[in-house]
N, C-alpha and C positions, 0 to 999 in steps of 0.2 A: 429595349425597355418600352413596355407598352404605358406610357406619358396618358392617355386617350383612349383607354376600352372601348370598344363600340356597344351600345345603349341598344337594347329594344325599342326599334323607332315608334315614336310617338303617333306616327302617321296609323301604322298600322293598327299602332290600336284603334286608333279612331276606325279606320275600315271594318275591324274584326264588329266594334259595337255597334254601327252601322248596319252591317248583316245581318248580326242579330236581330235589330230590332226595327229594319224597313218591312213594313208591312209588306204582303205578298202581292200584293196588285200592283206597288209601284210598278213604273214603266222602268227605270233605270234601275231595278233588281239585279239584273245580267252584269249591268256596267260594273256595277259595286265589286258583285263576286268575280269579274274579270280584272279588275285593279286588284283586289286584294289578292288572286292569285298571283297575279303578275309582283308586289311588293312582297308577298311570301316568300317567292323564289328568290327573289333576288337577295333578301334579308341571308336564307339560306348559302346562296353564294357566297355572300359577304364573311359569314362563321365559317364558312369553307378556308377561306383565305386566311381568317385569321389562325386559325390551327396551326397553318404551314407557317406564317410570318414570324411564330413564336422563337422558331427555331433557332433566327437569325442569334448571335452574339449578343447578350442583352447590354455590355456595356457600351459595344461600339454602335449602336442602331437605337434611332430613340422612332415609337410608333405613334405613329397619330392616325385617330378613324373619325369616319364624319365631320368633316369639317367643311364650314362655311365661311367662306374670307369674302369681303370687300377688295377691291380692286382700286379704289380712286373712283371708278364709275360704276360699275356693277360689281354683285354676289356672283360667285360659283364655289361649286360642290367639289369636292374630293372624297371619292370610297376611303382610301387610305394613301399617306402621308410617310415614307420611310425618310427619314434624314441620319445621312451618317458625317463623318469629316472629309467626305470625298464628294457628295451630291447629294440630292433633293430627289426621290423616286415618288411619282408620283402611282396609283395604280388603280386603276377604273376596274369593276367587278361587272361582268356579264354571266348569269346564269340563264342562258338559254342553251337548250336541249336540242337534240338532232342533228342536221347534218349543217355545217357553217360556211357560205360560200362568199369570202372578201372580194370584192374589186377594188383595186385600187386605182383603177381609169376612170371609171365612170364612180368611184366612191362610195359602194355600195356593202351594204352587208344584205344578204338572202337566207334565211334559212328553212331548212326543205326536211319535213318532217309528215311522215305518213302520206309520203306523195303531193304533198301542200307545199307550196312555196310562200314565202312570205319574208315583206319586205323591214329590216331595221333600220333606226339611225347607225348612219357609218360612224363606230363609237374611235377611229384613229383621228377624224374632223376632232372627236371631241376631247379625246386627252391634248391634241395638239393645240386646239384653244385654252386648255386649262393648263398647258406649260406656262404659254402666253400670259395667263393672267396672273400665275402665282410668281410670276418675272415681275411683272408689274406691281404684284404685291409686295413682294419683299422689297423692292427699291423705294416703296412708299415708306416703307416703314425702317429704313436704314439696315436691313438685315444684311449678313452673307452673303455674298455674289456666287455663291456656289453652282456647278453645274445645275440643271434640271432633265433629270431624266424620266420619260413615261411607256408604260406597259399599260394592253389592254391582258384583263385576265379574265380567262374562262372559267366559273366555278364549277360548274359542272363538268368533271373528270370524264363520260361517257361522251361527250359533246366531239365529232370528227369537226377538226379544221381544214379547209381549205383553200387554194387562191387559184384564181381565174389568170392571175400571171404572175411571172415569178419574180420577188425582190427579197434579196435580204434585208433590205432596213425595215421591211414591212413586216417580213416574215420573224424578226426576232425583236418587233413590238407588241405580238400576242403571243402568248404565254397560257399554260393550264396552272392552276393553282398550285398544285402540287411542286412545281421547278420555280416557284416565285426565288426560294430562298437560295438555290443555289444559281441562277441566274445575277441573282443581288450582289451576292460572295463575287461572283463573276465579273459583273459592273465593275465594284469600286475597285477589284484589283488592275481595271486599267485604267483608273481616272486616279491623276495624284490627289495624294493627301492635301487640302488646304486649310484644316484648320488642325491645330494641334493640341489644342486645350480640349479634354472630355467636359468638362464644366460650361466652356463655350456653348458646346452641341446641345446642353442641356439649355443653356440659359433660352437659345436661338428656339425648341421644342417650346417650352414653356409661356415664349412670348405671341407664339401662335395661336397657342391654345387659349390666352388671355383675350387674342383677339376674335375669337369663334363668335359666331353669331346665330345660334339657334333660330331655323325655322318654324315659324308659327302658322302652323295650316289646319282646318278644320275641314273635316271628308265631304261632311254632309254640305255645308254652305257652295264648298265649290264645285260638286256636283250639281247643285241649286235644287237640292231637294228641302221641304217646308217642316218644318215642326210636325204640324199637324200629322205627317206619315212616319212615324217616330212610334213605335208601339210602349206604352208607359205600362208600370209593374215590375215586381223584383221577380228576377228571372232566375229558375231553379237551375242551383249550381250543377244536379246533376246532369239533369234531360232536357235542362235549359225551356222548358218550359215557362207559358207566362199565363195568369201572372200568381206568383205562392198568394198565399192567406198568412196573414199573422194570428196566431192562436197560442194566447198564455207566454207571451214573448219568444215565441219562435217562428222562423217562417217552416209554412207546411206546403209542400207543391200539388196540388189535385190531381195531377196526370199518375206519378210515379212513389208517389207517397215519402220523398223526400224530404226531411227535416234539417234546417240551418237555422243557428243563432244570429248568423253575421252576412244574411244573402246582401243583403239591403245594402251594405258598405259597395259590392258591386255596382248595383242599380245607379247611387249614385257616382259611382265613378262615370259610368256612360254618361250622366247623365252632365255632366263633366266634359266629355269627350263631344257630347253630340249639341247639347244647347248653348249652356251658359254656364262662367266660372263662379256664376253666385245665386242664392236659393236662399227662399222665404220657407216660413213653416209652412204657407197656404201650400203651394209648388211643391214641397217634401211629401205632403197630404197625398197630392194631385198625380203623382210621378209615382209612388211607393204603394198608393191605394189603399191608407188607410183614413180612417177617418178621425180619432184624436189627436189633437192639440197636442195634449202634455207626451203623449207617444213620440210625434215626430221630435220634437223639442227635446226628450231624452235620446233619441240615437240621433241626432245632428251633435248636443254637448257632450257626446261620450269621443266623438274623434276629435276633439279640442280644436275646431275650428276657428280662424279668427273670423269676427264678427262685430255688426255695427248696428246702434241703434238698439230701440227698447223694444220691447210687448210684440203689438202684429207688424212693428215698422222694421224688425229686425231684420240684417241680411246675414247669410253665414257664408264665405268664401268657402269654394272649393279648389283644392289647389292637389295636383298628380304625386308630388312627394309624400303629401300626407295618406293617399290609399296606396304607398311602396309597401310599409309593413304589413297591412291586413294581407297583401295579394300574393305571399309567400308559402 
């Protein structure tokens, strides 16, 4: 039972309106679009996985994806989270492509694609730290002493594995996405059973996910790029052009002659993503490139924003749930 869908990460959006809207001179243009390709792929891995994870038994498997647990001293990550009544699977997502050369002597992941070699973090160091810590977390928190077990998984099904030397315990700690589920099946039928209550399993799921801790990261700041390289304007849904004209309450785009009622609800969402969670009518003006008052003032109080303060003191909060429904 999937407890924890895994979400369209927030990061990415930030990257995606990031690209968009870095001017073309910045210096770290490249870097942008090499992150966001990099969390692309790997987002894709991740729905890779989940496809196959489905499979599992829904009453005996309870699913947990993205999650952030405290430890007593620090945060870590988990792709995804299987808990059954036999153990805890932990399972780290790798979507990189090409040809995949582990060492397990010197610790290394290589991968060698179009003649290119190139160096990863050795992702077994890091499920074996994240056993580590979700041991530690559960004892913090009185859980289940349950086994813990971890897999690295490849999402990428075209992706050749290899080792530089030979171990079984190495070798059946990665995994292609596709045999996650009968690997799992595999698992618990040799680890006994230790809890026996299905309600148990559930409560143990539930109290994880209570304790989740959502990461708060914004692309732009910690890349350290400045406001000012932020290109402002409601950008056309089609051809993504900047920046439309409002005329007779629609946006019109110059480039491609594209018409929206509702561009602007985007605009501000970047605008969301990339500055700040809250906005003056001046800044609505300034951002959307119009120049009436009573205008911006009707499409900020048409998303029922909450909001403080009177006349020009006003601020309207912007918050990511409220543009869920425009962005469907």
């Amino acid at each position: 039972m999937n407890i924890k869908p895994r979400k369209f990460p927030q990061y990415l959006n930030h990257l995606e309106a990031l690209d968009r809207r870095l001017k073309a001179n910045n210096q770290k243009s490249e870097r942008v679009k090499e992150a966001l390709r990099k969390r692309r792929a790997g987002f894709k891995g991740e729905k890779e996985l989940d496809y196959h994870v489905e499979l599992l038994p829904e009453k005996e498997y309870y699913i947990l994806n993205d999650l952030r647990l405290f430890d007593g001293r620090q945060y870590f990550q988990i792709d995804t989270l299987i808990i059954s009544r036999h153990c805890y699977n932990i399972l780290e997502v790798k979507n990189i492509s090409g040809i995949l050369h582990f060492d397990p002597k010197l610790n290394q992941l290589i991968r060698v694609q179009d003649g290119v070699e190139e160096a990863f973090p050795y992702p077994l160091i890091q499920v074996d730290r994240q056993t580590y810590q979700l041991k530690k977390f559960l004892k913090l928190h009185n859980l289940p002493d349950l086994p813990v077990k971890s897999s690295v998984v490849i999402g990428n099904l075209r992706t050749i594995i290899k080792m530089t030397s030979h171990s079984n315990q190495i070798i059946e700690k990665i995994i292609h996405s596709a045999k996650v589920p009968l690997e799992i099946l595999s698992l618990t039928k040799k680890i006994p059973k230790t809890l026996n209550d299905l309600q148990q399993l559930k409560r143990i799921s539930k109290k994880i996910c209570k304790l989740n801790v959502e990461l708060q990261r914004n692309a732009r700041e910690m890349m350290g790029i400045p406001i000012s390289d932020i290109l402002t304007g409601v950008q056309c849904t089609k051809c993504l052009g900047l920046p439309m004209n409002r005329l007779r309450g629609t946006w019109c785009c110059q480039l491609c002659g594209h018409h929206s009622k509702n561009a602007h609800i985007k605009a501000l969402s970047d605008y969301l993503l990339l500055i700040d969670n809250k906005i003056t009518n001046k800044e609505t003006r300034d951002f959307l490139h119009i120049q009436s008052r009573t205008i911006a003032k009707k499409l900020l109080t048409s998303l029922n924003l909450p909001q403080i303060g009177t006349n020009k003191g006003r601020i309207y909060y912007l918050d990511h749930d409220i543009f869920t429904p425009f962005s469907k």
